[in-house]
C-alpha positions in Angstrom: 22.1 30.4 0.4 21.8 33.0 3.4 20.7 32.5 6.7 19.6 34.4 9.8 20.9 33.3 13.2 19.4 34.3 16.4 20.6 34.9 20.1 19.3 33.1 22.8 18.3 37.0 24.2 16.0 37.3 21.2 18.2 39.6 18.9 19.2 39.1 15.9 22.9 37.9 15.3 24.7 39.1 12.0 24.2 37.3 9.3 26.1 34.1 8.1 25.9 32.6 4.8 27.4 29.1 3.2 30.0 31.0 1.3 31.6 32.4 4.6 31.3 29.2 6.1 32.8 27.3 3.1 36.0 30.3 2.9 36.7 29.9 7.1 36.7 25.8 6.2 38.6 26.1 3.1 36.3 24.2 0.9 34.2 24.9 -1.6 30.4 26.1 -1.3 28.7 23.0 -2.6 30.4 21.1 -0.1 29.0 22.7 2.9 25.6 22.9 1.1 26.2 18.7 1.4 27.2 18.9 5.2 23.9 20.9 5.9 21.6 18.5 3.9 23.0 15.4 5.6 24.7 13.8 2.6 26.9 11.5 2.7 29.6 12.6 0.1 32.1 13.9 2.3 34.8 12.9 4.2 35.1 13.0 8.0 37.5 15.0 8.7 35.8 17.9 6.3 32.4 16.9 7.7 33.7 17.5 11.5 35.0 20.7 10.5 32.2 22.3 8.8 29.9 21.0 11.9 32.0 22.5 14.2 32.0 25.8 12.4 28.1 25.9 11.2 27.5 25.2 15.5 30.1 27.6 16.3 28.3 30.5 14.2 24.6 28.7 15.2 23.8 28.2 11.7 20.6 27.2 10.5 18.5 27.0 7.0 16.7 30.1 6.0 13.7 30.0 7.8 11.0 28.7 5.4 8.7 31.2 4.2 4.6 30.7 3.9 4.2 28.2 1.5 7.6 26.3 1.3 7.7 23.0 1.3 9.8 21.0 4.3 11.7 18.1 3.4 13.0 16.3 6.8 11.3 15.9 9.8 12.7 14.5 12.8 11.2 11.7 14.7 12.6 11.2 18.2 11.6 8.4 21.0 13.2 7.2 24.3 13.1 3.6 22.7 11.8 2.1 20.1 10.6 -1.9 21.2 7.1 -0.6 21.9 3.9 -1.0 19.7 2.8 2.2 20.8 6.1 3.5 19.5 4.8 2.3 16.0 1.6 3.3 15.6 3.2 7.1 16.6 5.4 6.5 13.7 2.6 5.0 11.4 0.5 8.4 12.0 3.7 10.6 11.4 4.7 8.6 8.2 1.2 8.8 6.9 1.3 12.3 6.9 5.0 13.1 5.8 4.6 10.5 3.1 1.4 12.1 1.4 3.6 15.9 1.7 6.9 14.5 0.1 8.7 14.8 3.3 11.5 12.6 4.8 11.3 11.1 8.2 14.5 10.0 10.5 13.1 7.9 13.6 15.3 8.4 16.5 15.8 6.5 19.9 17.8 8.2 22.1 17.3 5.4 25.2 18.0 7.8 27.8 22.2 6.7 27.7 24.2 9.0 28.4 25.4 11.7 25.6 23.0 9.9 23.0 20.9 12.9 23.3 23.4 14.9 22.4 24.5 12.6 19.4 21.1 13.0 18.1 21.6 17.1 18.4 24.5 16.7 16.8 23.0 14.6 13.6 20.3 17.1 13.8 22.2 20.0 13.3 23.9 18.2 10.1 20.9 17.2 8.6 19.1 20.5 8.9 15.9 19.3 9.5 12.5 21.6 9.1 11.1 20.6 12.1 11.1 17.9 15.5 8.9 15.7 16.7 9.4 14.6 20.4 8.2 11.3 22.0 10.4 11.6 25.0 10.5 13.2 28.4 14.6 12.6 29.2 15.8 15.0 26.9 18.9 16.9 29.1 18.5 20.7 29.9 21.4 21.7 27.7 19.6 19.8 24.8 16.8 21.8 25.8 18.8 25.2 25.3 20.0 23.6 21.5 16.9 23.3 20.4 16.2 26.8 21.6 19.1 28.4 20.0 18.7 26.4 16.5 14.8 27.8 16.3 13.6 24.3 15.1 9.8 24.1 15.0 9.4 21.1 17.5 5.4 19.6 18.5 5.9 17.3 22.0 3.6 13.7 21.5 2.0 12.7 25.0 3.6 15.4 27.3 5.6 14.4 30.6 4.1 17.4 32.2 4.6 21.1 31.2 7.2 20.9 28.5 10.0 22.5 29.6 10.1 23.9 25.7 7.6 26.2 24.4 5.8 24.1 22.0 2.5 23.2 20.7 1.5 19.6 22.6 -0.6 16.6 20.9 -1.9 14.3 23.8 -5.0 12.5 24.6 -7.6 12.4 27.3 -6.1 10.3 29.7 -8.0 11.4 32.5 -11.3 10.5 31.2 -9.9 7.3 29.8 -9.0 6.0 33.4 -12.5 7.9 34.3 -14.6 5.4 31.3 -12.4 2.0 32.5 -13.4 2.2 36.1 -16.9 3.0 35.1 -16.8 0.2 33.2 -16.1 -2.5 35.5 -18.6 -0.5 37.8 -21.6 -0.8 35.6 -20.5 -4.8 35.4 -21.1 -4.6 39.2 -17.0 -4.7 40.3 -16.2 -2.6 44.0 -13.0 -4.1 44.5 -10.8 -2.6 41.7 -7.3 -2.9 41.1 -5.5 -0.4 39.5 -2.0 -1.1 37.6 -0.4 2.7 37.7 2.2 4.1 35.3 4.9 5.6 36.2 4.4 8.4 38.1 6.7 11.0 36.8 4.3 10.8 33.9 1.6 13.2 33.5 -0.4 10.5 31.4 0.2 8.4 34.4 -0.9 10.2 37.2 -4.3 11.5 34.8 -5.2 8.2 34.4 -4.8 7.3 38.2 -7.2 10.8 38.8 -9.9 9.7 36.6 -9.8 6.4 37.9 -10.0 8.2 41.5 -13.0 10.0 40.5 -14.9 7.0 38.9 -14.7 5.3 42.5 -15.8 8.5 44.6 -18.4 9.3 42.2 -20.0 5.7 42.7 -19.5 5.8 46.3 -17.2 3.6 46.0 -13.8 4.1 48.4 -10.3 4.5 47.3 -8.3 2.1 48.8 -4.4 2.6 48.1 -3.6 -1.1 49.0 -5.3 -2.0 45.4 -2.9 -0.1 44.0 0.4 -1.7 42.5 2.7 0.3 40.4 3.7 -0.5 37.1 5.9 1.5 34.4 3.6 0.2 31.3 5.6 -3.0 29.9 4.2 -6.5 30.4 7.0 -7.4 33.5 5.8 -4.6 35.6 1.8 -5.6 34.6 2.8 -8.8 35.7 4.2 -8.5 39.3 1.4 -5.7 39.7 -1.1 -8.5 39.0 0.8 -11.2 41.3 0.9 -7.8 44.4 -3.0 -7.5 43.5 -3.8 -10.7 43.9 -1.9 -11.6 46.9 -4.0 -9.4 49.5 -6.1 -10.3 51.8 -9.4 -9.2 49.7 -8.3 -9.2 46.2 -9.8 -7.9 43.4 -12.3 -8.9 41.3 -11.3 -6.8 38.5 -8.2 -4.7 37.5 -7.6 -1.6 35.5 -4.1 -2.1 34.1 -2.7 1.7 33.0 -1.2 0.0 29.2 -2.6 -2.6 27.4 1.0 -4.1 27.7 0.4 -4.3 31.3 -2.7 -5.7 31.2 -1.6 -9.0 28.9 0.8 -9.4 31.9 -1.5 -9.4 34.2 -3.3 -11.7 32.2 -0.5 -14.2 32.1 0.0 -13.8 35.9 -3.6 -14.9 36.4 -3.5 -17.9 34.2 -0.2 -18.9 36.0 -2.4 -18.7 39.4 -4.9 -21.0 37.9 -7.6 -18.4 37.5 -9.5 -17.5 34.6 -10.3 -14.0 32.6 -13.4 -12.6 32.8 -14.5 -15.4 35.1 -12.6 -15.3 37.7 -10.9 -11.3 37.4 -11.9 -9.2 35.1 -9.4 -7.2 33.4 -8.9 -3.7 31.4 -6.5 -2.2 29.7 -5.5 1.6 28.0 -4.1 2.2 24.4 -6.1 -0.8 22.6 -2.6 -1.9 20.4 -3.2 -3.7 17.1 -2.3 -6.7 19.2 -5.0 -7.3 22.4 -7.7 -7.9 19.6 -6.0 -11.5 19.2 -5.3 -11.9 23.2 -6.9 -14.7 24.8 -9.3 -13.5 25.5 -9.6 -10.6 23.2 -8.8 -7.9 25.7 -11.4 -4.7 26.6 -9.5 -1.7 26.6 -9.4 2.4 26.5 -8.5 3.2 22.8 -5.9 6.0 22.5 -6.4 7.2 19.2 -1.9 6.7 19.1 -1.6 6.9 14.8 -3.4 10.1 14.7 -1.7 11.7 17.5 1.2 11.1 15.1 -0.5 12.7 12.5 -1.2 15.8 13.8 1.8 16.2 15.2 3.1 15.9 11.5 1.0 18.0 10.5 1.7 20.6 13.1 5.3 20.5 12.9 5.1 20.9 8.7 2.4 23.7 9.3 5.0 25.6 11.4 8.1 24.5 8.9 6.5 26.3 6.5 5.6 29.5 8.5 1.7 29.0 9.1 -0.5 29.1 12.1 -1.3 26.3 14.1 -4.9 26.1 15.1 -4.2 25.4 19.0 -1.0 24.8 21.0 -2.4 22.1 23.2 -4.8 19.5 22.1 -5.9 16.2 23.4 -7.7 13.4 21.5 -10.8 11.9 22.7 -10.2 8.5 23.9 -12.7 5.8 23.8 -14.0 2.4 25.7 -13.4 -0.7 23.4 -15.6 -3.6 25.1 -14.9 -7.1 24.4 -14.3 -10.0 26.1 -11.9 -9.8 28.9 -14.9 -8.2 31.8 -17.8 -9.6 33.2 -19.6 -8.9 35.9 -18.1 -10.4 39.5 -18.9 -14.0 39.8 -18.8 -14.3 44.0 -18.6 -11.4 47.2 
């Protein structure tokens, strides 16, 4: 089984097939075609070897040809103890499922060297194609993936991916844009806002649209309702408690996650006070889980499982050679009412 390697310049590199691979390890041919399809049948030692050489020659599979089926995709997250994280993986396995195709769900938690673990596994296992979920990926990961020609699609970009790949994101700007017109229309003015992280593009579009909402409605931006969060339920809770300690607090908040929102919910009920009665609140994602909050929690949907599939499907489209229909697309988002706002009850 031959394959073509490529320079980082472009050119093409002499070929290098299994059978010089399996001569400079001094084993047979069947067992490097094991190391390069991730089986397990082989000792460690033999296994370290043949990794070191297939990296040292920048090995890869024949590039699939039009038509070709893939059979691995790789599925890689910062972490993993998120619902959002699921319903990526729900959208991906969907897809791979119905094509026959293997999926290995990776966290890589931002620890040092686990990125490069993960490279490392990747290279063994050969896989037709990456999906990313993850902004923390080091430069010289970066350069890898480069050099290996993986097909790779980037789920819910940081900012301009630093790889040249098709993106699958959502419109997170007019999400934050249909929340604060939301709690407008209910007759809110003083609205807080629970920010994501900022390094985030999501993040800071969600903090625009909510920007716009206000100025569009007259309404001023006041940075002092503004507390910063970094989308889990802690963060959504000391938001709430900054919020809420002010001089004029809100009347309603806009929490960037939904996982920020139920905190902010539990900060409220420690204070005594009462959702949508006394503060209205709004969250962005609409997980399988705020339907049951109490109360059942009005949120931005982000359509999450089917940014997973089309990111499957992108990444098996390129695998097997085809065009992609665009390199960058975002999924509408959507306002999902129900009972957690209400219009103000006092000043």
């Amino acid at each position: 089984m031959a394959t073509e390697s490529r320079g980082t310049e472009g050119g093409a590199r002499p070929k290098v097939t299994i059978t010089a691979i399996a001569q400079e390890a001094g084993v047979s041919v069947p067992t490097v075609s094991r190391v390069v399809n991730g089986r397990s049948d082989v000792s460690p030692e033999t296994r370290a070897r043949v990794e070191d050489l297939l990296r040292l020659h920048g090995y890869r599979r024949r590039q699939s040809a039009p038509g070709d089926r893939a059979a691995l995709v790789d599925l890689v997250f910062n972490d993993l103890d998120s619902p959002w994280a699921v319903e990526i993986i729900r959208g991906v396995e969907d897809v791979a499922h119905q094509d026959g195709v293997g999926t290995v769900v990776s966290a890589i938690h931002g620890r040092a060297g686990s990125a490069r673990q993960w490279l490392k596994n990747l290279r063994a296992r050969a896989s037709d194609g990456v999906i990313l979920v993850t902004s923390v990926l080091e430069p010289v990961v970066h350069e890898e993936l480069r050099r290996l020609n993986v097909p790779i699609v980037v789920v819910d970009p940081a900012g301009s991916p630093a790889l040249d790949a098709p993106t699958v994101g959502a419109t997170n700007w007019a999400g934050g844009m249909a929340a604060t017109e939301h709690l407008l229309s209910l007759g809110h003015r003083r609205i807080g806002l629970i920010a994501g992280p900022p390094r985030l593009l999501c993040s800071r579009a969600r903090l625009d649209g909510h920007r716009a909402a206000l100025e569009a409605a007259g309404v001023p931006f006041d940075q002092a309702l503004v507390a910063q969060g970094d989308f889990y339920h802690e963060s959504g809770f000391h938001g709430c408690d900054q919020l809420m300690s002010g001089p004029t607090p809100p009347t309603a908040i806009f929490a960037s996650s939904d996982q920020m929102a139920l905190g902010a919910i539990e900060a409220l009920r420690r204070r005594g006070l009462r959702v949508p009665e006394d503060v209205s609140i709004i969250g962005f994602d609409d997980l399988p889980e705020v339907r049951w909050s109490a109360p059942p929690l009005t949120t931005i949907r982000q359509p999450l499982s089917d940014m997973g599939k089309l990111a499957a499907r992108t990444v098996l489209r390129q695998a097997r050679g085809e065009e992609i229909e665009s390199p960058r697309v975002e999924l509408a988002t959507q306002l999902i009412i129900r009972a957690s706002t209400a219009p103000p009850t006092g000043g």
